[in-house]
LODO-255019 format. One record per atom (N, C-alpha, C, CB): residue number from 1; atom name; x negated, y negated, z. Coordinates in steps of 0.05 Angstrom, whole numbers, plus 5000, padded with zeros to 4 digits. Each point is the difference from the previous one (the first is absolute). Glycine has a CB too. Example, Ala and Ser with C-alpha at 12.3 -4.5 7.8 and 13.67 -1.06 7.14 Angstrom:
BEGIN
+-----+----+------+------+------+
!   i ! at !   px !   py !   pz !
+-----+----+------+------+------+
!   1 !  N ! 4736 ! 5114 ! 5156 !
!   1 ! CA ! 5018 ! 4976 ! 5000 !
!   1 !  C ! 4982 ! 4976 ! 5000 !
!   1 ! CB ! 5038 ! 5023 ! 5025 !
!   2 !  N ! 4969 ! 4956 ! 4961 !
!   2 ! CA ! 4984 ! 4976 ! 5001 !
!   2 !  C ! 5015 ! 4978 ! 5014 !
!   2 ! CB ! 4976 ! 5013 ! 4957 !
+-----+----+------+------+------+
***
This chain:
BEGIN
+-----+----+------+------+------+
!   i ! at !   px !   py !   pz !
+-----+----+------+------+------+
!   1 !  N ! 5292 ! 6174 ! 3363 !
!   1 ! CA ! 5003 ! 5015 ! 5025 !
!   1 !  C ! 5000 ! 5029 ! 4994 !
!   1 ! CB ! 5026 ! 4962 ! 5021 !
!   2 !  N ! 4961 ! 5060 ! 4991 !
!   2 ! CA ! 4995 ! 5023 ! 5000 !
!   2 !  C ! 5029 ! 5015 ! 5012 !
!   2 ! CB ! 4943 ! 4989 ! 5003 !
!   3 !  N ! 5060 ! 5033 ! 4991 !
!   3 ! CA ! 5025 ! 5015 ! 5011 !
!   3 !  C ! 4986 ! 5006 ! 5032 !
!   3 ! CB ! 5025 ! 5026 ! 4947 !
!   4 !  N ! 4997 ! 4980 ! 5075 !
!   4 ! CA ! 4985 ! 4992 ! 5028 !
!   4 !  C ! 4979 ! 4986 ! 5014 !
!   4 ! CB ! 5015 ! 5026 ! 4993 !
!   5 !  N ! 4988 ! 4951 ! 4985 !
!   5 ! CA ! 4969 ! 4978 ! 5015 !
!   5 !  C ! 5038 ! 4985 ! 5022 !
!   5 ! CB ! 4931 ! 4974 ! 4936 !
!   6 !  N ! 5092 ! 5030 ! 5061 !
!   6 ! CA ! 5011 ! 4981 ! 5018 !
!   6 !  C ! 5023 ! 5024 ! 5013 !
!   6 ! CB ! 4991 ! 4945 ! 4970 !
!   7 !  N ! 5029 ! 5043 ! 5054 !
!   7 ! CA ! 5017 ! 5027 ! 5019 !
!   7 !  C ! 5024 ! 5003 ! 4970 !
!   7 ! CB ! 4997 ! 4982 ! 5074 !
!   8 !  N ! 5004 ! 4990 ! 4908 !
!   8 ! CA ! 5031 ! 5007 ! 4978 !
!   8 !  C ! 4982 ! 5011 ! 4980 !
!   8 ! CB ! 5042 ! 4957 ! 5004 !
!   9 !  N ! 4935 ! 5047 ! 4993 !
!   9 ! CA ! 4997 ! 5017 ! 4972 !
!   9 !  C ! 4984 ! 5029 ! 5001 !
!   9 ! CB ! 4998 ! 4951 ! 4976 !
!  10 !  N ! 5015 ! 5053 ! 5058 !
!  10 ! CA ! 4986 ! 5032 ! 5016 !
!  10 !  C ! 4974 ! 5003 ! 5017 !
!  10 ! CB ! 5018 ! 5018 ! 4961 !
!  11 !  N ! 4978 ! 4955 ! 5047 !
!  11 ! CA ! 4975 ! 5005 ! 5022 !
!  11 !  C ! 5020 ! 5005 ! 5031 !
!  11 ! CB ! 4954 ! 4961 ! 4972 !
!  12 !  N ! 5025 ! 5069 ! 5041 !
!  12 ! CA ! 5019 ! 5002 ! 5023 !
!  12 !  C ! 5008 ! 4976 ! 5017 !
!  12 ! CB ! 4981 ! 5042 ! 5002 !
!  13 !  N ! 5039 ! 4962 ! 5012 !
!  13 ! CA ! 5009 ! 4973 ! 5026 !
!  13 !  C ! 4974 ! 5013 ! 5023 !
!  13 ! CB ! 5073 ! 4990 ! 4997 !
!  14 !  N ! 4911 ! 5029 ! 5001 !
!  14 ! CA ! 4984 ! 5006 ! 5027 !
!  14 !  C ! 4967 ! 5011 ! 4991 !
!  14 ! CB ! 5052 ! 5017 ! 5029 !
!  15 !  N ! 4936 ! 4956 ! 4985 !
!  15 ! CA ! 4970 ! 4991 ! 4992 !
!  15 !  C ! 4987 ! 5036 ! 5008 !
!  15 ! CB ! 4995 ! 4929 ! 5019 !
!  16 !  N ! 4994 ! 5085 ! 4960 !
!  16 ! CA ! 4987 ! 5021 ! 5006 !
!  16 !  C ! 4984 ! 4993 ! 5016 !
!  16 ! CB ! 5006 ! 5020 ! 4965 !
!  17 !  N ! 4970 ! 4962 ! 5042 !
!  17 ! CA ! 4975 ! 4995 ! 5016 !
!  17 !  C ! 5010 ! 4994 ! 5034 !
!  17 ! CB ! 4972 ! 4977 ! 4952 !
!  18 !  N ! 5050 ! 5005 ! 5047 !
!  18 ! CA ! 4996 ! 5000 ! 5027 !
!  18 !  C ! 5035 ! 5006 ! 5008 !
!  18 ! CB ! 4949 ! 4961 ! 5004 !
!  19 !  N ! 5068 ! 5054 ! 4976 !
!  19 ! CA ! 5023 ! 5010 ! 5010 !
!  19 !  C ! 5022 ! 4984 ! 5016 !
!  19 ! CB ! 4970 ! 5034 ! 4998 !
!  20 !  N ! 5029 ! 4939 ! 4990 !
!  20 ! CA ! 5022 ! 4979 ! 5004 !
!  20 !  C ! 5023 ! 5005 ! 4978 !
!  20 ! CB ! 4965 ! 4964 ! 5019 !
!  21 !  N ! 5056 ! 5029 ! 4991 !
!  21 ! CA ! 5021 ! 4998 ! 4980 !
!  21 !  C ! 5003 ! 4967 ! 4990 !
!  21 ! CB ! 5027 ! 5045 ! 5023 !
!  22 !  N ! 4973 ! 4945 ! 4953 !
!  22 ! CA ! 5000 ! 4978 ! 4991 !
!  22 !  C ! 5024 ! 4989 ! 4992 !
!  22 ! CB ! 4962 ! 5011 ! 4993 !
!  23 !  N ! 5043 ! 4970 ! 5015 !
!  23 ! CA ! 5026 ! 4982 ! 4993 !
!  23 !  C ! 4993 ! 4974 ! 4986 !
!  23 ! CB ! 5024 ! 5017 ! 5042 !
!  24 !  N ! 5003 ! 4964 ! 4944 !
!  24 ! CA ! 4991 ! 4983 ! 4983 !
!  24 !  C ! 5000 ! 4976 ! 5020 !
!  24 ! CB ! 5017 ! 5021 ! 4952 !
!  25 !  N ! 4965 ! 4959 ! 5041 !
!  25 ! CA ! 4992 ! 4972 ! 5025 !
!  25 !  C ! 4998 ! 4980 ! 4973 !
!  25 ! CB ! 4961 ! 5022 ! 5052 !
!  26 !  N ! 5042 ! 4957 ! 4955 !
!  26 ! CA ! 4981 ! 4977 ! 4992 !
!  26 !  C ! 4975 ! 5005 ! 5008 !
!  26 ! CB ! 5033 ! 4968 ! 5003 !
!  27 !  N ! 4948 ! 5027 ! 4968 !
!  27 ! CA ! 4971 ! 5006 ! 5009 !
!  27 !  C ! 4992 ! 4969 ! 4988 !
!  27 ! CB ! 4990 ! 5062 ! 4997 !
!  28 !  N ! 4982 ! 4941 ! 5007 !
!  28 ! CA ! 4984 ! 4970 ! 4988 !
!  28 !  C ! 4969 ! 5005 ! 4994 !
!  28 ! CB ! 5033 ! 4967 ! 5031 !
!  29 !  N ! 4968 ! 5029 ! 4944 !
!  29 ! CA ! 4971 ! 4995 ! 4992 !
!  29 !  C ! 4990 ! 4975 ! 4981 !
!  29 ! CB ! 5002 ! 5050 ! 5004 !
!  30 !  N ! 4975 ! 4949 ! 4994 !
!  30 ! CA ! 4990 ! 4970 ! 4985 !
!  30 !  C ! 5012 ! 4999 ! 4970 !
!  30 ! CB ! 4950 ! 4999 ! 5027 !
!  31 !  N ! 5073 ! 5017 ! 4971 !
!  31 ! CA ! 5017 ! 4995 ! 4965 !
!  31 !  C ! 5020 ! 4987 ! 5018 !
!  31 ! CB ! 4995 ! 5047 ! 4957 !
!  32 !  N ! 5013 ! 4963 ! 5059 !
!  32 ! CA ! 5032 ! 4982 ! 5010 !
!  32 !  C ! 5014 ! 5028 ! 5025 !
!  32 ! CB ! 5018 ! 4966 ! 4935 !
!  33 !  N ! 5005 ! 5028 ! 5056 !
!  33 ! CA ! 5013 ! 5025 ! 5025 !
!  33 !  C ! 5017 ! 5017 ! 4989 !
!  33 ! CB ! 5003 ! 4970 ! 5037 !
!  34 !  N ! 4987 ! 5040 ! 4968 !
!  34 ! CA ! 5029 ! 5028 ! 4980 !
!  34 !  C ! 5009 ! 5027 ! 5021 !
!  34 ! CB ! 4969 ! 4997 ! 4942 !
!  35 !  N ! 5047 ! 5021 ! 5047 !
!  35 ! CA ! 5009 ! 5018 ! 5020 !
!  35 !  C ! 4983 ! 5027 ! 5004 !
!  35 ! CB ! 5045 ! 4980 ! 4989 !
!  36 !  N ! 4948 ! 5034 ! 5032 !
!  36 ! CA ! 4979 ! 5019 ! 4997 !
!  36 !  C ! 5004 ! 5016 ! 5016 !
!  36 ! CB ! 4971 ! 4977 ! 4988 !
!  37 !  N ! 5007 ! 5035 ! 5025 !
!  37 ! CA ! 5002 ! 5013 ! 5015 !
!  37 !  C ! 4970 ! 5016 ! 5016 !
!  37 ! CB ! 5048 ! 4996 ! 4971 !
!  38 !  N ! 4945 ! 5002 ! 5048 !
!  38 ! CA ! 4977 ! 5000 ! 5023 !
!  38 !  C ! 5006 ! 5030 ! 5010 !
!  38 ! CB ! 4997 ! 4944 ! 5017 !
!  39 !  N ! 4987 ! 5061 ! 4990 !
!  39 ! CA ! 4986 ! 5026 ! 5017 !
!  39 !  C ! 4982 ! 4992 ! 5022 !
!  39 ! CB ! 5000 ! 5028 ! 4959 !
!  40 !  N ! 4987 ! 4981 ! 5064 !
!  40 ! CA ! 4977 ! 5003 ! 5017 !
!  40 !  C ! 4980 ! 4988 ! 4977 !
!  40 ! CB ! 5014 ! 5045 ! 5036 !
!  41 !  N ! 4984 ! 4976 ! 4944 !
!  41 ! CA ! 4969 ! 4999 ! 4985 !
!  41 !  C ! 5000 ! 4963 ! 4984 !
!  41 ! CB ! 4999 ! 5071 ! 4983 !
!  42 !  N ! 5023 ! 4929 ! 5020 !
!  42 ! CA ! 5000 ! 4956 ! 4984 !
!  42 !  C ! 5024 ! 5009 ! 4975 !
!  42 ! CB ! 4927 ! 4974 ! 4998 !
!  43 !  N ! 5073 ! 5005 ! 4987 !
!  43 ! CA ! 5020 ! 5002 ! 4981 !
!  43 !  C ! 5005 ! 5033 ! 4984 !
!  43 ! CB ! 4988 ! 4945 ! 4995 !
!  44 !  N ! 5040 ! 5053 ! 4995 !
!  44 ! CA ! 4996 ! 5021 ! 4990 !
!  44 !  C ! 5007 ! 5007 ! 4975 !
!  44 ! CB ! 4999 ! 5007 ! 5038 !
!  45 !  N ! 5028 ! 4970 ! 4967 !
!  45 ! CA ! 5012 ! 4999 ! 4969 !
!  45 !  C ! 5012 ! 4969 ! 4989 !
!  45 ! CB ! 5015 ! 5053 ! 5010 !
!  46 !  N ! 4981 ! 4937 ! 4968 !
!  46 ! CA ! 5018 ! 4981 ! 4989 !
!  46 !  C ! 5020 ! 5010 ! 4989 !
!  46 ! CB ! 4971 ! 4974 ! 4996 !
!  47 !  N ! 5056 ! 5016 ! 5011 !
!  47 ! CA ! 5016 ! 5016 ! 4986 !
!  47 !  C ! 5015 ! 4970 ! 4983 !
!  47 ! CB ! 5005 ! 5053 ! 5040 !
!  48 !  N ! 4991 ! 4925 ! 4972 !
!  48 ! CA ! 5013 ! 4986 ! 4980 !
!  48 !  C ! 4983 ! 4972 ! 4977 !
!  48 ! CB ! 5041 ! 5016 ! 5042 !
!  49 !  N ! 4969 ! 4970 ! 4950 !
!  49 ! CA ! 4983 ! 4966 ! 4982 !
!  49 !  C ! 4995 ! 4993 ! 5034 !
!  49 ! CB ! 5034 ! 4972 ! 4938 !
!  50 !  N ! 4941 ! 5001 ! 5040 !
!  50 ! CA ! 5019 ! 4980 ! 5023 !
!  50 !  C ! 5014 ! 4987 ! 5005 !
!  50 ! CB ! 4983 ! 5002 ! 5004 !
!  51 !  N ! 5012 ! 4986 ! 5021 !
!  51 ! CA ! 5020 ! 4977 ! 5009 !
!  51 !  C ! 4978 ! 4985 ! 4999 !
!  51 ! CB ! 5041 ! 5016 ! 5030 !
!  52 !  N ! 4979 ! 4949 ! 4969 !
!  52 ! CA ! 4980 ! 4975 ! 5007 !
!  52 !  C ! 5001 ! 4998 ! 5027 !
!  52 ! CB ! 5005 ! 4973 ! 4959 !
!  53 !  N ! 5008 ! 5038 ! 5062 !
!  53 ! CA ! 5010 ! 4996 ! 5025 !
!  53 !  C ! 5009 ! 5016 ! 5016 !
!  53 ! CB ! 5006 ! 4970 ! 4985 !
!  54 !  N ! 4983 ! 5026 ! 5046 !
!  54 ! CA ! 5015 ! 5027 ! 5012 !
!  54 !  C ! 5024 ! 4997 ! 5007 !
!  54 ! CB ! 4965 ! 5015 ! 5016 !
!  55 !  N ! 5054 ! 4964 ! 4983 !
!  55 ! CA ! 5025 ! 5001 ! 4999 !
!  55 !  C ! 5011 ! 5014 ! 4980 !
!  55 ! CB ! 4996 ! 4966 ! 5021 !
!  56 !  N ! 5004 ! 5033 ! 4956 !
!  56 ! CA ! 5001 ! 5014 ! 4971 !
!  56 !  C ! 4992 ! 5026 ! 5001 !
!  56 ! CB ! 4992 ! 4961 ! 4979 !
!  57 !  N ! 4999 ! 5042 ! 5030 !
!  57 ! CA ! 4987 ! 5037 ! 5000 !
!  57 !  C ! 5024 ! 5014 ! 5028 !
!  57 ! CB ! 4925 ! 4989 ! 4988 !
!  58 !  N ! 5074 ! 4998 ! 5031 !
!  58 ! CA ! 5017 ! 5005 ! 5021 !
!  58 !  C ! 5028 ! 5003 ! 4993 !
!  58 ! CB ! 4969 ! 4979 ! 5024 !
!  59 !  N ! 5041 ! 4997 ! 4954 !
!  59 ! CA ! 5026 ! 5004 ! 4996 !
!  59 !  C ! 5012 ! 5020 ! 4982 !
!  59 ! CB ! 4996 ! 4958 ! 5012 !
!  60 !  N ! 4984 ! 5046 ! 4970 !
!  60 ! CA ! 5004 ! 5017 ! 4982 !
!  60 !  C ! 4994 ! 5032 ! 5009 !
!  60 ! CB ! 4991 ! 4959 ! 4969 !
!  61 !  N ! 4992 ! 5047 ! 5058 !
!  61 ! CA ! 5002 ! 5029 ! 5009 !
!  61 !  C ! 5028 ! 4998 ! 5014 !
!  61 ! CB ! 4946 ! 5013 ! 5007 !
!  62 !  N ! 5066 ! 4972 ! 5007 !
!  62 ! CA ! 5025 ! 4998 ! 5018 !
!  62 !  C ! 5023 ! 5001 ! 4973 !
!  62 ! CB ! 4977 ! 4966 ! 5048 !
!  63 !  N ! 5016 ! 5024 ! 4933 !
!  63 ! CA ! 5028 ! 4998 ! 4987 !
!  63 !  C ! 5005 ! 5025 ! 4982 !
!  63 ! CB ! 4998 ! 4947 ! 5000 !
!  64 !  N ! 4981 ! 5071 ! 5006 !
!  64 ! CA ! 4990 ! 5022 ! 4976 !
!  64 !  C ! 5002 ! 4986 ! 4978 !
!  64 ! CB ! 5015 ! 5042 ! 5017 !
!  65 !  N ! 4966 ! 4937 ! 4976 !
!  65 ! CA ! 4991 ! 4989 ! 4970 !
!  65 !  C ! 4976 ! 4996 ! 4989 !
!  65 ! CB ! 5032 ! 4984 ! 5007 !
!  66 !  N ! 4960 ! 5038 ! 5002 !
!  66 ! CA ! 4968 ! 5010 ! 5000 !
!  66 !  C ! 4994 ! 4997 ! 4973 !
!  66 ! CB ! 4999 ! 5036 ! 5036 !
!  67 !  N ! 4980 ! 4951 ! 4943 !
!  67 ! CA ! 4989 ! 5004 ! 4979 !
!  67 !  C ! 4974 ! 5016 ! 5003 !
!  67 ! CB ! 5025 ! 4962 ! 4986 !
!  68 !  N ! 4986 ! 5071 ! 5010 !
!  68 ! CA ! 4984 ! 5017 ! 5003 !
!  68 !  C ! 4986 ! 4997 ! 4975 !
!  68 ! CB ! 5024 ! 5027 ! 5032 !
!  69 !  N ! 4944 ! 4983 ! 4971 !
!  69 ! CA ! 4981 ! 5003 ! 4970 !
!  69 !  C ! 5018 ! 5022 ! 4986 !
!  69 ! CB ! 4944 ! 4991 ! 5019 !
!  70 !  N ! 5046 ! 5008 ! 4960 !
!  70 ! CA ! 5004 ! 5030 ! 4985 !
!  70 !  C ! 4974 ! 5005 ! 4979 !
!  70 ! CB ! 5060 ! 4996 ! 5000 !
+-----+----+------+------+------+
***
């Protein structure tokens, strides 16, 4: 992972292109579901692994037990 490719290792919380502020969600792509974060312009950031499940990804943003990348 690159220094600001994610919002914990200094990418802004606010998409320069279309000037959204970004928050962390359950996202989902064809690896599995992990925690991220969307803009207008489509995804914007992964900020965590995955999960096998979106219950698991859900419980772990609610419980702050995020396995953020590094």
């Amino acid at each position: 992972m690159l220094p600001g490719e994610t919002i914990h290792s200094g990418a802004s919380r606010t998409c320069t292109t279309c000037n959204i502020t970004v928050v962390e969600q359950v996202c989902y792509s064809a690896a599995g579901y992990y925690i991220g974060t969307t803009c207008n312009c489509g995804p914007y950031s992964r900020e965590s692994h995955y999960y096998r499940t979106q219950e698991a990804a859900q419980a772990a943003l609610l419980n702050n037990q995020v396995n953020y990348r590094s």
